[in-house]
PLY file of the C-alpha trace (Angstrom):
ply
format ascii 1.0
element vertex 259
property float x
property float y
property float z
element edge 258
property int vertex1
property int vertex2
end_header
149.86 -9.44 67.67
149.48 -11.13 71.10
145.98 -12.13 70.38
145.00 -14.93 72.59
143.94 -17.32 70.30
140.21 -19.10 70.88
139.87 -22.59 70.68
138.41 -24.14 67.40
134.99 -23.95 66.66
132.39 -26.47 66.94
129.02 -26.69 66.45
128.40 -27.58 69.95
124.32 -26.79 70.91
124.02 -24.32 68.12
124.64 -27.23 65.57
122.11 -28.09 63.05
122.28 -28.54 59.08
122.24 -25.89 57.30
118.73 -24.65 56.74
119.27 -25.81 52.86
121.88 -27.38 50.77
123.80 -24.19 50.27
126.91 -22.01 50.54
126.77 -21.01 54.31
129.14 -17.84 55.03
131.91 -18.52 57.78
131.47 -14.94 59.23
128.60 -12.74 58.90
129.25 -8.98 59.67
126.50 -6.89 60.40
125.89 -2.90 60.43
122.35 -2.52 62.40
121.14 0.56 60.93
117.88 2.05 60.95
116.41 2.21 65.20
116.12 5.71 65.48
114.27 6.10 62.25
111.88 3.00 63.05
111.09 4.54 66.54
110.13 7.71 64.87
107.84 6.86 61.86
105.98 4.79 64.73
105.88 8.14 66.76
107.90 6.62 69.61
111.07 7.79 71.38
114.47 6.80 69.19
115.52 4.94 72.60
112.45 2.74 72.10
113.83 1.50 68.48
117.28 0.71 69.86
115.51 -1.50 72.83
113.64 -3.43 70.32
117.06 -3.96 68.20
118.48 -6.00 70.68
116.10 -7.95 70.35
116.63 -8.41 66.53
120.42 -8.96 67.67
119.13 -12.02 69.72
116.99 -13.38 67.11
120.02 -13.13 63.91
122.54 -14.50 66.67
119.64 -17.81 66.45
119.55 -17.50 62.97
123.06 -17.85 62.46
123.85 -21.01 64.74
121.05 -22.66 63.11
122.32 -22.04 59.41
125.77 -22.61 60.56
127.70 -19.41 60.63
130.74 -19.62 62.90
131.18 -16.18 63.55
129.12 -13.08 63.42
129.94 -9.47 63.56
127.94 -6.75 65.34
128.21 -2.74 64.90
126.34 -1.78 68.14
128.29 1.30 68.24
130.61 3.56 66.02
133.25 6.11 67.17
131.46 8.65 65.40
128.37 7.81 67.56
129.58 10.15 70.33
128.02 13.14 68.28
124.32 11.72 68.80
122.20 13.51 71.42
123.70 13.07 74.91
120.61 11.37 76.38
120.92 9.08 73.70
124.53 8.33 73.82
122.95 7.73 78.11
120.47 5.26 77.41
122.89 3.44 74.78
125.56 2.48 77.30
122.37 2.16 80.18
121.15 -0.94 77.20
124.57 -1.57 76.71
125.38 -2.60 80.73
121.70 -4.30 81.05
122.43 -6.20 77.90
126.16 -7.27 79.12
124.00 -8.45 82.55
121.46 -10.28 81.43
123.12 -12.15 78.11
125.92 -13.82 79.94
123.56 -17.12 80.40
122.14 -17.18 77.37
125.60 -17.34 75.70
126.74 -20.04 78.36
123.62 -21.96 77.60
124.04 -21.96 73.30
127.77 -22.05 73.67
128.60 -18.69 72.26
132.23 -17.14 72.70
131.46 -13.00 73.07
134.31 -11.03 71.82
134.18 -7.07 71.87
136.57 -4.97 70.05
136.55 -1.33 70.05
137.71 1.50 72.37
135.03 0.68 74.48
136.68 3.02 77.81
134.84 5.82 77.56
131.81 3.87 78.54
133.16 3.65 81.93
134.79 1.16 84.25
131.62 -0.79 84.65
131.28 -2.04 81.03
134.98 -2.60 81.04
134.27 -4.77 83.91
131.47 -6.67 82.52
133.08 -7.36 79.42
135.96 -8.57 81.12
134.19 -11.12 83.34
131.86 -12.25 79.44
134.93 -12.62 77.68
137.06 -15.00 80.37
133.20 -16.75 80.86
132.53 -17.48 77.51
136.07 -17.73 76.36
135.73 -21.95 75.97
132.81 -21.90 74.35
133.04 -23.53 70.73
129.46 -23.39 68.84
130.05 -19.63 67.59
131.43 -16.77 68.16
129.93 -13.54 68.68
131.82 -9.91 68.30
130.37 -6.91 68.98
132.02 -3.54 67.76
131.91 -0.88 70.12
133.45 3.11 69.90
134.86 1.10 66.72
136.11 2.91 63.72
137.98 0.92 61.03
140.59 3.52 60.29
141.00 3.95 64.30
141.45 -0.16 64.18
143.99 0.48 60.87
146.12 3.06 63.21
146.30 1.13 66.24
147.84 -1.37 64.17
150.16 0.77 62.08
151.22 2.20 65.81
151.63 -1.33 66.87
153.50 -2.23 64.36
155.81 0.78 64.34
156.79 0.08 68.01
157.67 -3.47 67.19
159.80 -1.96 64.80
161.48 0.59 67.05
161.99 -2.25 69.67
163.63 -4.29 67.30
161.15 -7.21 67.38
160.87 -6.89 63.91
161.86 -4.92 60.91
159.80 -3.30 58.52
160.41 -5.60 55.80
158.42 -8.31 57.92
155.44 -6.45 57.11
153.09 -8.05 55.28
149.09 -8.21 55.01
149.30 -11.31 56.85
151.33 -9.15 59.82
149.00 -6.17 59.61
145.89 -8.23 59.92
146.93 -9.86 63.10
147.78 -6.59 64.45
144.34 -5.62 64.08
141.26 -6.02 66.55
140.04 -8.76 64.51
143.30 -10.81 64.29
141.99 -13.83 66.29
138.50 -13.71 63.53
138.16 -14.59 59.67
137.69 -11.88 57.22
133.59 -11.39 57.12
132.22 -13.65 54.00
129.15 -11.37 54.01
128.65 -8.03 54.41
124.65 -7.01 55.92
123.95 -3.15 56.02
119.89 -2.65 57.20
118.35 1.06 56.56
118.51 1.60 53.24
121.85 3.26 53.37
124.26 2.04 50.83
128.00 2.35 52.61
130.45 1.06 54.99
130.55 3.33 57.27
134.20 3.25 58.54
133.13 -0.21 59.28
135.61 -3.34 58.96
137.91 -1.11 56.33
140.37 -4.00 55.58
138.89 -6.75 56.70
135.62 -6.52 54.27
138.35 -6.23 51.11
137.03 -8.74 49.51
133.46 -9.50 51.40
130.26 -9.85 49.85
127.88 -7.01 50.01
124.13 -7.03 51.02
122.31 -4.17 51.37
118.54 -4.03 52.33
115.95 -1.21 53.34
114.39 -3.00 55.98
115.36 -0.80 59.24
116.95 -3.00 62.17
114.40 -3.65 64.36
112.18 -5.13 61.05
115.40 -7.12 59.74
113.31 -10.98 59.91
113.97 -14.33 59.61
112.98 -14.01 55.66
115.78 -10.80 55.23
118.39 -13.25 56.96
117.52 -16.28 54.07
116.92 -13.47 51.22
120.84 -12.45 52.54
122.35 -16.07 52.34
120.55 -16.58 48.92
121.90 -13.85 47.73
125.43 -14.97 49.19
124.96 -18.12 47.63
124.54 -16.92 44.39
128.42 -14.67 44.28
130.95 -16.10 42.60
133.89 -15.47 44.81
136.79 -15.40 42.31
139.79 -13.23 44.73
140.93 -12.73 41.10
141.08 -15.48 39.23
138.24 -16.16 36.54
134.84 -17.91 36.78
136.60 -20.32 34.36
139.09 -21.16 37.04
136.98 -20.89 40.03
133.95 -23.17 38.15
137.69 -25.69 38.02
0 1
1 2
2 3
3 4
4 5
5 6
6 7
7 8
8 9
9 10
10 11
11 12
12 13
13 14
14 15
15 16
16 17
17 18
18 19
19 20
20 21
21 22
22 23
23 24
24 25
25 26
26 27
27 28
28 29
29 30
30 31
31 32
32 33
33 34
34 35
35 36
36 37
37 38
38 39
39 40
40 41
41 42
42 43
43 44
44 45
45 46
46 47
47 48
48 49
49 50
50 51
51 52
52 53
53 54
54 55
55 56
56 57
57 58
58 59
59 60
60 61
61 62
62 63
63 64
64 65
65 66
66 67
67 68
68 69
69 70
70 71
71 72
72 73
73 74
74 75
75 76
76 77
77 78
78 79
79 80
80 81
81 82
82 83
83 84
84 85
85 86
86 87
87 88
88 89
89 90
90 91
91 92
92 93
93 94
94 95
95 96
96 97
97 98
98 99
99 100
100 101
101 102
102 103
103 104
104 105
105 106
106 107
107 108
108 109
109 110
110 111
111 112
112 113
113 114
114 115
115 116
116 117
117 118
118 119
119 120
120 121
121 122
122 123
123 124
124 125
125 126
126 127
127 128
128 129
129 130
130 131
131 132
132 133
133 134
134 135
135 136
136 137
137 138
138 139
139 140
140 141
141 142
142 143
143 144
144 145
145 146
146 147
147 148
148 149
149 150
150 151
151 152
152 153
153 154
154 155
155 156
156 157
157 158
158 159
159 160
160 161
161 162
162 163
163 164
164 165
165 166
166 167
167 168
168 169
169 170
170 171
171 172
172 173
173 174
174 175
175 176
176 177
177 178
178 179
179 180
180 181
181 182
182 183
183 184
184 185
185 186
186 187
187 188
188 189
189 190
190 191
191 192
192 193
193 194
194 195
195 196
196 197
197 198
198 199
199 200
200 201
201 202
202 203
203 204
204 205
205 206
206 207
207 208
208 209
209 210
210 211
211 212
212 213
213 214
214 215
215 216
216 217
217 218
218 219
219 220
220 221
221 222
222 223
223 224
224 225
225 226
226 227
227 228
228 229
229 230
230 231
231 232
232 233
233 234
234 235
235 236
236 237
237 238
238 239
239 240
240 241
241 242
242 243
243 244
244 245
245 246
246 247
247 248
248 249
249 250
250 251
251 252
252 253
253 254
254 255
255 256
256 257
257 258
């Protein structure tokens, strides 16, 4: 609902051929669990794993133009992240602003579009700022696009649009028998994006997570115990192979999907 839309992806720098003659998901969505507890079993501060998962961030964002993926999905934050210990929730947004700094060119230079969706106020008017300025910077760039999910909850994403909706209605832009799925997934966050074609959870936790609610309806699911920061080049194939081998039948049967 009033969604600017982004131009149409190409390829642009990031292009390459697939890494092998296979089934390459349009959007990858990604929940990067498992910092805190690699920090820990290495005796170092839980600050220390979610420094070296940016990294990991940097290197599947790689991974991804190379094999083709036109959009990937980050959850670098949840809305039910606020109850972590405050001098984590400090060094989070701290990485957070550093990160929002210091990407900008690197995106420019592969031709990545950032989008962030989320409440992502209560960090303060300085990341509101620097989002601002790497959304309208990257905004025409065409190889891939990049979202990251901050103070995002899928049922707050679900209520914003029900509330959305609801005012349309009252306005008299529309009546509720518009409605549709089509209707309530542009009224979403994600209503300029795909629905993810594969699902990655790291950590060894087997759950969504109020992540992506409606949008991952009909996603495939990968789940691996590899924490975040460990999440390699050989998880990312071991993910796609496994994509490759769904049959995605929204339905029907393998009879008429194998037509």
């Amino acid at each position: 609902m009033g969604v600017k839309a982004p131009p149409p992806i190409d390829r642009g720098e990031l292009s390459t051929e697939p890494t092998k003659n296979r089934l390459v998901p349009r959007h990858v969505a990604v929940v990067m669990d498992g910092n805190g507890r690699w920090a820990q079993v290495r005796g170092k501060a839980r600050i220390q794993g979610h420094r070296r998962g940016v990294e990991t961030a940097r290197q599947l964002t790689s991974l991804c133009g190379r094999a083709g993926v036109e959009y990937l999905t980050l959850f670098a934050f949840s809305s039910e992240n606020w109850k972590r210990p405050p001098e984590e929730v400090r060094f989070l947004t701290r990485l957070l602003i550093s990160s929002l700094e210091n990407e900008i060119s690197r995106l420019q230079e592969n031709q990545i579009r950032l989008n962030v969706i989320g409440d992502f106020r209560p960090f303060g008017q300085k990341v509101e700022e620097l989002v601002a300025r790497a959304r309208e910077q990257t905004f025409s760039n065409t190889a891939m696009t990049l979202t990251i999910a901050l103070n995002y909850g899928g049922r707050w994403d679900l209520t914003n649009a029900v509330r959305e909706l609801a005012t349309a209605c009252e306005e008299r832009r529309m009546t509720a028998s518009d409605i549709d799925e089509s209707i309530l997934s542009q009224a979403l966050s994600t209503g300029n994006l795909p629905d993810p074609d594969l699902f990655i959870r790291t950590g060894g936790e087997i759950r969504l997570s109020n992540f992506l609610l409606w949008q991952l309806a009909y996603t495939e699911l990968f789940f691996t115990d590899s924490l975040w920061p460990d999440f390699s080049e050989e998880h990312f194939e071991q993910a796609l192979d496994a994509y490759q081998r769904r049959q995605r039948r929204f339905g029907q049967t393998g009879d008429q999907v194998t037509t």
